[in-house]
C-alpha positions in Angstrom: 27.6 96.5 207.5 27.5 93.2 205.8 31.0 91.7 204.7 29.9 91.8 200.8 29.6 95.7 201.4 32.7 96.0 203.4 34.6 94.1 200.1 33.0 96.4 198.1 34.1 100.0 200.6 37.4 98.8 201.4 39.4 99.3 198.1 38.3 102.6 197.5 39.0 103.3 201.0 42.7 102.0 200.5 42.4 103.9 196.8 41.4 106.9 198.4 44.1 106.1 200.9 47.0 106.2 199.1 45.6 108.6 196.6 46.3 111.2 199.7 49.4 109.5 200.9 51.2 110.0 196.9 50.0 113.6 197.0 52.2 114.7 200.5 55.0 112.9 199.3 54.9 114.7 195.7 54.2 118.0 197.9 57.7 117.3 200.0 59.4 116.4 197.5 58.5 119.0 195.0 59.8 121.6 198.1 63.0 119.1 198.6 63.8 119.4 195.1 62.9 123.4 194.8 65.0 123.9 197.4 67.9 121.7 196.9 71.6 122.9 198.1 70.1 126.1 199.4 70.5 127.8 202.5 67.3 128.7 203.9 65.4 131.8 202.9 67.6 131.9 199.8 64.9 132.0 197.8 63.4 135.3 198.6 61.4 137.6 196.2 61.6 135.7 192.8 60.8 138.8 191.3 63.4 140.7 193.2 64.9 142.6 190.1 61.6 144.1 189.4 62.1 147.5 191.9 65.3 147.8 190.2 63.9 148.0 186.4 60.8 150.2 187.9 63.0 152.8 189.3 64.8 153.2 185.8 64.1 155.7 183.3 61.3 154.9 181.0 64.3 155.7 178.0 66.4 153.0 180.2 63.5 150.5 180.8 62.7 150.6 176.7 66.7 150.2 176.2 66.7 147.3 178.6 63.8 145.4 177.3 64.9 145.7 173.9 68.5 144.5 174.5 66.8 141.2 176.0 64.1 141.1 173.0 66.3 138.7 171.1 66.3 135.6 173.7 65.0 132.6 172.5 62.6 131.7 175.8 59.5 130.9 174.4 58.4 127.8 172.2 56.8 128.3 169.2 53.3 128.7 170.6 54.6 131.5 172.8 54.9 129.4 176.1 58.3 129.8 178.5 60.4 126.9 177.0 60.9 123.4 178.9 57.3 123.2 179.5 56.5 121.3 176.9 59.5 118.5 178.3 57.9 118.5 181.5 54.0 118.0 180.0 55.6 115.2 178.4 57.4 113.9 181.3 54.3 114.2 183.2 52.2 112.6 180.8 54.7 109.3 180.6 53.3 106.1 181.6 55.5 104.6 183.1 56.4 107.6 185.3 59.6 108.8 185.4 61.0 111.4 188.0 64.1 111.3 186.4 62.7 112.4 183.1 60.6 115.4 185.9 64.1 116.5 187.4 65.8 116.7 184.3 62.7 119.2 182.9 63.5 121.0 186.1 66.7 121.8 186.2 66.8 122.6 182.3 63.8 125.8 183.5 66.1 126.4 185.9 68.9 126.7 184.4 67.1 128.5 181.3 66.0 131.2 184.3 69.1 131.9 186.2 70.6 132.6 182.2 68.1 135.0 181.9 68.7 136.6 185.4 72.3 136.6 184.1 71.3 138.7 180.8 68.8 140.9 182.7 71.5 142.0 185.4 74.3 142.3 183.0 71.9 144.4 181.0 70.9 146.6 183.7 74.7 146.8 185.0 75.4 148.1 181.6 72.7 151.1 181.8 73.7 152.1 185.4 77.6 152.0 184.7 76.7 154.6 181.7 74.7 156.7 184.0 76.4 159.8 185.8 76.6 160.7 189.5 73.7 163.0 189.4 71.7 160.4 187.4 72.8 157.3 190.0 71.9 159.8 192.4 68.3 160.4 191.0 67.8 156.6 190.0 69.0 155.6 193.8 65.9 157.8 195.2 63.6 156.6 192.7 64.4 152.6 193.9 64.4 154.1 197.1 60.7 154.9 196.9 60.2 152.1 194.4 60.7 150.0 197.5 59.0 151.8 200.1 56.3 151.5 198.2 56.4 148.0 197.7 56.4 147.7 201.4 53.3 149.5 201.8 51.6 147.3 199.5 52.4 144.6 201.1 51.3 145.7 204.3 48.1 146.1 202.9 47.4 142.4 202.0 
């Protein structure tokens, strides 16, 4: 290789280089920060209510969804809301990962409000339920879930 080519290589080399090196820091710290002040496996099954609002009623589920129809989580054009902070956060130049965490931790906190309603709400149905309706609802989660663990076998 003559040295004019080798001039002409190496910076995309190093480019190329660092390109790869940025990305598996953002990857570790986009798990760091995800993951923050947790215990491991603390984050199981994000969707962990879901089995619970399954097994309901269809009467209860309709109740529940339209207790929560009222929350303001969406931006005008229908997307979850903070989104729109972080596209602009992302799109800043210079970059500020600051400016990223804060977008974070405002969807974060915006989604553990809404597991907040979404619980209370369910709370509510089940404390108006009798014994032989708890009774009833307990074996519908109860299959609810084994059948979620047969699905997941099959993947």
């Amino acid at each position: 290789m003559s040295v004019l080519r080798k001039r002409r290589v190496m910076p995309v080399v190093l480019a190329l280089s660092l390109a790869v090196n940025l990305a598996v820091i953002a990857a570790v710290a986009g798990v760091a920060l995800r993951t923050r002040g947790e215990p491991p496996g603390a984050r199981a099954d994000v969707r962990f209510g879901a089995p619970y609002i399954r097994a309901l009623p269809p009467e209860q589920r309709d109740r529940l969804r339209a207790s929560l129809r009222g929350s303001k989580d969406r931006d005008r054009i229908g997307r979850p809301m903070g989104f729109e902070q972080m596209l602009q956060a992302l799109r800043a130049a210079p970059f500020d990962p600051a400016a990223v965490q804060a977008a974070l931790e405002a969807q974060r906190t915006r989604s553990l409000d809404r597991v907040g309603r979404v619980t209370d709400a369910w709370l509510a149905l089940v404390i108006e339920m009798t014994d032989a309706q708890r009774a009833a609802y307990a074996e519908r989660l109860e299959e609810t879930l084994a059948r979620r663990g047969r699905d997941r076998a099959r993947k």
